[in-house]
C-alpha positions, 0 to 999 in steps of 0.5 A, spaced: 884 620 449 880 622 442 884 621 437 885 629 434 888 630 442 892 623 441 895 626 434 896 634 437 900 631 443 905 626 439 906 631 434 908 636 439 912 631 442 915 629 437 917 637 433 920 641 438 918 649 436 925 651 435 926 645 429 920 648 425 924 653 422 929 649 420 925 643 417 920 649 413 928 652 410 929 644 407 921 643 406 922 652 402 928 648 397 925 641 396 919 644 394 922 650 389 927 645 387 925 638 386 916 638 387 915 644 383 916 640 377 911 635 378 906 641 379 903 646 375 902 652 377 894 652 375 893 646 378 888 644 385 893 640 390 890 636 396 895 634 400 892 629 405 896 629 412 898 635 411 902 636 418 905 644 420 905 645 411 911 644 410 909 642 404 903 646 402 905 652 403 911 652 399 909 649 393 904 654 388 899 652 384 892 655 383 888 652 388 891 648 395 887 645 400 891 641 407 888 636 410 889 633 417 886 631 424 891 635 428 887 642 429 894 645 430 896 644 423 891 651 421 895 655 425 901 653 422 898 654 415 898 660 411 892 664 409 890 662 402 890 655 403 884 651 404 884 646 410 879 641 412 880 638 419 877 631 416 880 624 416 884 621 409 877 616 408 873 623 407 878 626 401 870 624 397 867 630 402 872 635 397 869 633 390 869 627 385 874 629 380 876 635 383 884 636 384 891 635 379 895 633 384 894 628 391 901 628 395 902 625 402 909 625 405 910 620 410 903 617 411 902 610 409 905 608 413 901 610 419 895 607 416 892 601 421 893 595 415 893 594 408 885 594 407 886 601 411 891 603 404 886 600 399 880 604 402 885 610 402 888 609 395 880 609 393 879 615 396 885 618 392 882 615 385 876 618 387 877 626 388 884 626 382 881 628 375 882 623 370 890 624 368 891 626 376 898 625 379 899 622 386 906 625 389 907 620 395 913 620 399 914 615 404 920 611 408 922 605 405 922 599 410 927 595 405 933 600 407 929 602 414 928 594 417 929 596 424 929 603 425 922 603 421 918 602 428 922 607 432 916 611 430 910 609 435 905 610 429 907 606 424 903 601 423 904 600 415 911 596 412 912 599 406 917 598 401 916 602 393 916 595 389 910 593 395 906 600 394 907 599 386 902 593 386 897 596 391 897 602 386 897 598 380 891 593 383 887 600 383 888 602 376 894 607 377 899 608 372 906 608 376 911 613 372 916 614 376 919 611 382 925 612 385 926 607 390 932 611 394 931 620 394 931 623 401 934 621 408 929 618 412 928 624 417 929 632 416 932 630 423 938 627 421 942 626 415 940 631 409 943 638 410 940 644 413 943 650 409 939 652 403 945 651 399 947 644 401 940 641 400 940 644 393 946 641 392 944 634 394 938 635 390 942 636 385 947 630 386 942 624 385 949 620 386 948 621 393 941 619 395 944 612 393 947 613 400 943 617 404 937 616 401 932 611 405 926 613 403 921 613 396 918 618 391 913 615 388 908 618 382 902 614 380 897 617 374 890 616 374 888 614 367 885 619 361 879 614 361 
């Protein structure tokens, strides 16, 4: 089994049709509420693994381009977004320099190991501007130490202290780092209604309790 099929059969196993709509209502309000303040309007974002575009096709920018290997992500995506089916070590194949903003929710810890991480992170520094934001999402094993591997593509144990170093041993800048944001799946404790997500985001009090996942914001530097 290739891996694109590998990739399209887990997806669809793991994201029942009839739970897109909901995780696109959180993802619709996470955007507008949270991750549009990270985001000009103008700016080229690249969001790498971009899945069913939860992301992509709620934030606004000026120029959005998807990556992912599952085909299915195109039919998912809207129509003014760019969507390259290339892996995460090709982001050079869009340009040097080219993006504002680089975002990967709950990627890394797919990756094979830690040289896997390093090359992408290269990867990364490579296509952002100088200046350019990388938004990153990912689950925290430091408060996930079991259920982390519930999940059969993870490969990658993260924690945000363990990610900073990697970052900065690239010659990011870290600027903001919260080590506890969201719940650790769309699928269990956040709130689905507009209004309660927007609550939640809006209470960071609450994500000490509920939060199990990092957000990260690494810089590329002006020179």
């Amino acid at each position: 089994m290739n891996d694109e099929k590998k990739l399209t059969d887990l997806y669809r196993i793991r994201f029942k049709d009839e739970f897109l709509p909901k995780k696109n209502r959180i993802w619709e309000i996470l955007c507008r509420n949270f991750f549009q303040n990270f985001i000009n309007r103008d700016d080229v974002v690249v969001d790498v693994a971009c899945g069913y575009g939860e992301f992509i096709n709620n934030i606004r920018a000026g120029k959005k381009i998807g990556i992912d290997l599952n085909p299915d992500s195109r039919i998912h995506l809207n129509r003014e977004i760019d969507f390259r089916m290339i892996s995460a070590n090709s982001l050079d194949t869009i340009g040097i320099a080219k993006a504002d903003v680089v975002f990967t929710s709950n990627f890394l810890e797919h990756l094979a190991d830690k040289a896997a991480l390093d090359g992408f992170l290269d990867q990364v520094f490579s296509v952002l501007k100088p200046g350019g934001r990388y938004l990153i999402l990912g689950p925290n094993l430091r408060y996930l130490p079991g259920k982390y591997w519930d999940f059969y593509d993870h490969h990658l144990g993260l924690t945000h202290l363990s990610l900073c170093e990697a970052l900065k041993l690239k010659n990011f800048k870290i600027i903001k780092c919260l080590d506890k944001f969201l719940p650790y799946t769309t699928q269990g404790s956040l709130p689905t209604h507009p209004l309660l997500v927007r609550l939640y985001l809006n209470f960071p009090f609450a994500w000490k309790f509920l939060g199990k996942q990092f957000f990260l914001i690494a810089r590329k530097p002006e020179n």
